[in-house]
C-alpha positions in Angstrom: 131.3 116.5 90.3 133.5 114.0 91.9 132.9 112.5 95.2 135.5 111.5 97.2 135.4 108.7 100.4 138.0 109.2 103.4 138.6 107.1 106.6 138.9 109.1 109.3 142.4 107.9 111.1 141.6 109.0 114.6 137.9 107.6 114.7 137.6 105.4 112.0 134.7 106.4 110.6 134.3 107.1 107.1 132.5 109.8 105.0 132.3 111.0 101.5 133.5 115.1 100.1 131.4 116.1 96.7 133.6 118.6 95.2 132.7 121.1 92.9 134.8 121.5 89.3 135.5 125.2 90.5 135.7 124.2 94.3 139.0 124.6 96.7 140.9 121.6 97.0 138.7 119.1 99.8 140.2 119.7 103.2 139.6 116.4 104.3 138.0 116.8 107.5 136.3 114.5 109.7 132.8 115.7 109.6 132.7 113.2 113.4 135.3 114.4 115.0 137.1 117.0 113.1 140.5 115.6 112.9 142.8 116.5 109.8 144.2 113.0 109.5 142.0 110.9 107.2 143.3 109.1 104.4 141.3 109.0 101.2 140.2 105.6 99.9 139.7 104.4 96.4 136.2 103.5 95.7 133.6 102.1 93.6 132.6 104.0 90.4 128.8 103.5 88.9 127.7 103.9 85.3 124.4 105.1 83.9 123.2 102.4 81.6 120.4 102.4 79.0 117.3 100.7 78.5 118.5 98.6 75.7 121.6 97.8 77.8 119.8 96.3 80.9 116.9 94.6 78.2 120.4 92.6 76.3 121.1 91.9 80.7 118.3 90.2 81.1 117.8 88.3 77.5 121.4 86.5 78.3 120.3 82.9 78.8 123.0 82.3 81.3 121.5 84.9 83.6 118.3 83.8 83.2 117.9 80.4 85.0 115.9 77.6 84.2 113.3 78.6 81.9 110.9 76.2 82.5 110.7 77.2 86.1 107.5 79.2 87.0 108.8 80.9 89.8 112.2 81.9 87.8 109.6 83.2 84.7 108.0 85.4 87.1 111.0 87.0 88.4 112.4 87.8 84.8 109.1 89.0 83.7 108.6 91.0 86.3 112.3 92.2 85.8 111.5 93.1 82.5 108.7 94.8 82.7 110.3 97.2 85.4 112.8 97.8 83.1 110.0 98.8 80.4 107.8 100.8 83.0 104.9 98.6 82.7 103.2 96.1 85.0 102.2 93.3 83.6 98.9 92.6 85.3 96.3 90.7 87.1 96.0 88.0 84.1 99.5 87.2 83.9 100.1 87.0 87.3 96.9 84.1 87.5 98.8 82.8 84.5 102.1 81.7 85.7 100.1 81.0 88.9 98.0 78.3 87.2 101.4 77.3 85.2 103.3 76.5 89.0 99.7 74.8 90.2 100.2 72.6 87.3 104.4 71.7 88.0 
């Protein structure tokens, strides 16, 4: 179902209008203030994106940083294993802790 994003022309406010695929045409309406005169704005689209598309993200080496960096290691691991559901754990975390001690 599409949304669609509107500026209000008397109050300037914005808001958004989910249509159904079987709905009426959107009237448009300020939900603020009521007025009829809005305008409807282009906006921003997302995409649903896989597992293996966000793991081929984060394996870019031009994304990743330095990786001899401790700090920047942590952050990807940790990115990664988000991205995989698990947490890495205690030990890992008093690993690259003991690797920054040692920088």
């Amino acid at each position: 179902m599409p949304l669609y994003e509107y500026r209000c022309n008397d109050c300037r406010k914005g808001f958004t209008v989910l249509v159904g695929v079987t709905a009426e045409a959107d009237s448009g309406l300020c939900p603020n203030c009521g007025s009829n005169r809005s305008t409807r704005r282009v906006s921003r689209f997302g995409r649903l994106r896989g597992d293996d598309d966000v793991l081929d993200e984060l394996a870019d080496p031009d994304r990743l940083g330095d990786p001899d960096d401790p700090s920047t290691m942590r952050r990807w691991a940790n990115e990664v294993g988000d991205v995989m559901g698990e947490d890495l754990g205690a030990d890992f975390d008093e690993y690259l802790d003991s690797a920054a001690a040692d920088e």
